[in-house]
LUMNUVEX-833222 format. One record per atom (N, C-alpha, C, O): atom name; y, x, z; residue number from 1; residue in one letter. Coordinates in nm, 2 decimals, decimal comma. Layout:
<rs>
 atomo     py     px     pz num residuo
    CA      Y      X      Z NUM       A
...
</rs>
This chain:
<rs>
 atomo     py     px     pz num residuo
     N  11,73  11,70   8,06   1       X
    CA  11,68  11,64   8,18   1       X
     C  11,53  11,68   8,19   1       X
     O  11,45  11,67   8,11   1       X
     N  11,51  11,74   8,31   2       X
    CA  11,36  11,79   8,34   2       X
     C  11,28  11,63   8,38   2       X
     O  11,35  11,54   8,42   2       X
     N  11,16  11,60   8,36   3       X
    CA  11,09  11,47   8,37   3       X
     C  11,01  11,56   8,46   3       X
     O  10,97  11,67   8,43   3       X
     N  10,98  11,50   8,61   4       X
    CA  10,90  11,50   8,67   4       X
     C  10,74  11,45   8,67   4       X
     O  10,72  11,38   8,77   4       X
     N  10,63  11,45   8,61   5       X
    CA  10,55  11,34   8,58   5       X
     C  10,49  11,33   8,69   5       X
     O  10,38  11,29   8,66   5       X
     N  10,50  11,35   8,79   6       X
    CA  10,43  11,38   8,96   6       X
     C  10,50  11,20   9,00   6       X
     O  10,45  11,10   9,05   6       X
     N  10,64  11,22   8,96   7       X
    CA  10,72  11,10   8,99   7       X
     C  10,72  10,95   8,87   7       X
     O  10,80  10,86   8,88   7       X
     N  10,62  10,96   8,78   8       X
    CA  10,65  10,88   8,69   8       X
     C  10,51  10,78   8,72   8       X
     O  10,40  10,83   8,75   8       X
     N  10,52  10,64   8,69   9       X
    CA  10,42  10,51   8,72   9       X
     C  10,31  10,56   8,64   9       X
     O  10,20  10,52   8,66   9       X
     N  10,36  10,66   8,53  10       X
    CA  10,22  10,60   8,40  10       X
     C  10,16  10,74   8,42  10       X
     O  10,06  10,76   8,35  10       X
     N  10,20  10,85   8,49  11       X
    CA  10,12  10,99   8,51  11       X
     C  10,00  10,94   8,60  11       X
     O  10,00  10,85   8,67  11       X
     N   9,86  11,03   8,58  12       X
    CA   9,73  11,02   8,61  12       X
     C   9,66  11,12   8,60  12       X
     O   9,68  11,20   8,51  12       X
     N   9,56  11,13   8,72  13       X
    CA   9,50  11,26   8,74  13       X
     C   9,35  11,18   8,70  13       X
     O   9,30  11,07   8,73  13       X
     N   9,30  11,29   8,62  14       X
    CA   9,17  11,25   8,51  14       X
     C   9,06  11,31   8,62  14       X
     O   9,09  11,38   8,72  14       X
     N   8,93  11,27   8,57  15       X
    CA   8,84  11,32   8,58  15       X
     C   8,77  11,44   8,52  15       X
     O   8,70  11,52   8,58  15       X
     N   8,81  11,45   8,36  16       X
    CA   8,82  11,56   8,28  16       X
     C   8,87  11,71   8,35  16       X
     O   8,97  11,77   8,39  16       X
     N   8,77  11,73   8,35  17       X
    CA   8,79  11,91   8,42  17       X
     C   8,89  11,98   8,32  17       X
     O   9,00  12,03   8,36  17       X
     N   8,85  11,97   8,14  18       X
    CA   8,90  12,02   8,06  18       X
     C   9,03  11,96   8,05  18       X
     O   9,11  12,05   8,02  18       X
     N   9,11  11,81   8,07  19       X
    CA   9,23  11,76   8,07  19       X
     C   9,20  11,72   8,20  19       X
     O   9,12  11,63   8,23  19       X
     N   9,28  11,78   8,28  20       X
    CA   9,34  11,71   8,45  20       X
     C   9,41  11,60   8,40  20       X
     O   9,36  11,49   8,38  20       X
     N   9,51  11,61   8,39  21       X
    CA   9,61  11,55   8,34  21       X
     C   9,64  11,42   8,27  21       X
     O   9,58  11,44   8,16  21       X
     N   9,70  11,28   8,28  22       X
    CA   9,69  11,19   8,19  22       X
     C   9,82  11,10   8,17  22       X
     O   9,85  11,04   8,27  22       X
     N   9,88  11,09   8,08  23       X
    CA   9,96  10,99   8,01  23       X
     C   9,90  10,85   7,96  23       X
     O   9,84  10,83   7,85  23       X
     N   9,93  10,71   8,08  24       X
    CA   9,87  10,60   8,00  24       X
     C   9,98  10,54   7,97  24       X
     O   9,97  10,42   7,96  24       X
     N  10,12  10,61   7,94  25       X
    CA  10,16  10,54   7,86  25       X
     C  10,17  10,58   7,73  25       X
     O  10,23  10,51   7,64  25       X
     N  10,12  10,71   7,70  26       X
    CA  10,12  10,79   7,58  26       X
     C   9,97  10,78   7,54  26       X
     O   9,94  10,82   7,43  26       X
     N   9,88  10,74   7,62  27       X
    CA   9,71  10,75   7,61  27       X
     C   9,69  10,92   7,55  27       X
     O   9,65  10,94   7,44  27       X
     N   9,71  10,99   7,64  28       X
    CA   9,66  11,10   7,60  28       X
     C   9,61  11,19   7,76  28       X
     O   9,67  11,15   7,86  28       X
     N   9,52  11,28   7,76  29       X
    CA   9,49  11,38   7,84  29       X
     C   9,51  11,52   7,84  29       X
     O   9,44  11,58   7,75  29       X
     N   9,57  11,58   7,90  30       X
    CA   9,59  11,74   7,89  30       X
     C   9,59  11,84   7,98  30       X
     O   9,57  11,80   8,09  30       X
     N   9,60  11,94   7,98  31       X
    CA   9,61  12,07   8,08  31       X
     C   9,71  12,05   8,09  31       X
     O   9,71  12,10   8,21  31       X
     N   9,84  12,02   8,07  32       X
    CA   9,95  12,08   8,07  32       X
     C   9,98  11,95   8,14  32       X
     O   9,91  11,86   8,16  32       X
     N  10,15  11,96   8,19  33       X
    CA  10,22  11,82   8,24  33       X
     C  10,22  11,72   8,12  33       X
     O  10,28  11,76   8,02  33       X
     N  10,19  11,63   8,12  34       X
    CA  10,24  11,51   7,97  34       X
     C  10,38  11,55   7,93  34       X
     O  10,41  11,57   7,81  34       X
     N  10,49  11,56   8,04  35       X
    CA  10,59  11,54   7,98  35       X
     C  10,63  11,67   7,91  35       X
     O  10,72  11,66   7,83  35       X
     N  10,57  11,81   7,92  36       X
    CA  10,58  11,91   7,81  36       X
     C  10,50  11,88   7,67  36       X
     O  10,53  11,94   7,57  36       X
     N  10,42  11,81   7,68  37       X
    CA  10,33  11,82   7,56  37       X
     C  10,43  11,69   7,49  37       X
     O  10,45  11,69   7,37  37       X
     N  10,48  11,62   7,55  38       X
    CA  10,57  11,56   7,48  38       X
     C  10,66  11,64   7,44  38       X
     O  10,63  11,66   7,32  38       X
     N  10,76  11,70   7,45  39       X
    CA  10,85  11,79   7,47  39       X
     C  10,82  11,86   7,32  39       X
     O  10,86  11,86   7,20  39       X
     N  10,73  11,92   7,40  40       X
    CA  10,63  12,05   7,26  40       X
     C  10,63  11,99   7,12  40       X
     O  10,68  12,05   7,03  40       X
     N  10,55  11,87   7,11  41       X
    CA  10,55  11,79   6,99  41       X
     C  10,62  11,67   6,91  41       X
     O  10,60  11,62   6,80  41       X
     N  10,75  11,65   7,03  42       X
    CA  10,84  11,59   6,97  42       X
     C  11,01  11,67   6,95  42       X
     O  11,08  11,65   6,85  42       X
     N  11,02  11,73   7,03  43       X
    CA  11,13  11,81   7,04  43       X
     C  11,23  11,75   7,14  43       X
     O  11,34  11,80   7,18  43       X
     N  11,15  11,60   7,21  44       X
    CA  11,28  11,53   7,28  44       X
     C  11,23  11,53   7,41  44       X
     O  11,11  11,57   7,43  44       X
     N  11,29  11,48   7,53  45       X
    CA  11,26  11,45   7,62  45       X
     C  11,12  11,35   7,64  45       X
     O  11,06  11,30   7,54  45       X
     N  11,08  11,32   7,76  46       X
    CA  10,99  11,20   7,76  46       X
     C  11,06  11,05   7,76  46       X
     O  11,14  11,02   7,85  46       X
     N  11,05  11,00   7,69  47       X
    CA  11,11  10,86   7,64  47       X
     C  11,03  10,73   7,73  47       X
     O  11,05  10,61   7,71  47       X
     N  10,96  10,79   7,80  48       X
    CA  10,88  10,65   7,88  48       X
     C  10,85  10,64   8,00  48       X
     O  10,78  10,55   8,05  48       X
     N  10,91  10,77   8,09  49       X
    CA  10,93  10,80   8,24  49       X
     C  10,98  10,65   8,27  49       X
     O  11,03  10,56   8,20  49       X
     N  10,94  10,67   8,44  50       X
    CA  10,93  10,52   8,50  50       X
     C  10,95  10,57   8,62  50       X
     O  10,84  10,64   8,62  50       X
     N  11,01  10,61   8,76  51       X
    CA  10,99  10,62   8,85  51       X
     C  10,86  10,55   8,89  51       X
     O  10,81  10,47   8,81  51       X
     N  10,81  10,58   9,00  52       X
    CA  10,71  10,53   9,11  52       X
     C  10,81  10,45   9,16  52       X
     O  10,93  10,47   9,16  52       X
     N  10,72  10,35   9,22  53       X
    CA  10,79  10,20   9,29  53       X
     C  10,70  10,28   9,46  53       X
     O  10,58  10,31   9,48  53       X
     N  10,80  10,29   9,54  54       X
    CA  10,65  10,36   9,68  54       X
     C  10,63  10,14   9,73  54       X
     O  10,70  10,05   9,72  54       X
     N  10,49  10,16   9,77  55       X
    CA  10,45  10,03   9,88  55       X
     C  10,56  10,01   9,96  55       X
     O  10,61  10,11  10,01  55       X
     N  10,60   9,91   9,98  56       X
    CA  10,70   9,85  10,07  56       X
     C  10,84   9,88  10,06  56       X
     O  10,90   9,87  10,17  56       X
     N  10,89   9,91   9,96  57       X
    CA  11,00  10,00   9,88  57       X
     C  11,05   9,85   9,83  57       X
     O  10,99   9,79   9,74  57       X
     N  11,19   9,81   9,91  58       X
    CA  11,25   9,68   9,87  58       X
     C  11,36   9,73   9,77  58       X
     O  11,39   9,66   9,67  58       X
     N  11,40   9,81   9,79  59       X
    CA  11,49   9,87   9,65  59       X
     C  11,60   9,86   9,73  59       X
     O  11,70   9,85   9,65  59       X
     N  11,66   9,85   9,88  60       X
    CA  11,80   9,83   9,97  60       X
     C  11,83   9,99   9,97  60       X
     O  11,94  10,03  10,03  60       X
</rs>
């Protein structure tokens, strides 16, 4: 399964020039997408993806 992190609640775009990138559910910062550096160092998928909820998104 490819993880999107563009589509996931806990993805974050940093202020860090050197880490764009941010995982607050992993509390980490990176160049790369979170969910590869997961990937990279675990061997498994991202285990904590969340879709985004959009504003006014009743779930019908």
């Amino acid at each position: 399964m490819k993880i999107d992190c563009f589509k996931c609640q806990h993805f974050r775009v940093t202020w860090d020039q050197a880490n764009p990138r941010g995982c607050t559910a992993y509390g980490f910062k990176t160049k790369q997408l979170p969910s590869l550096v997961v990937r990279q160092s675990s061997g498994m998928d991202c285990l904590k993806f969340m879709p985004k909820v959009r504003q006014g998104d009743t779930g019908r």
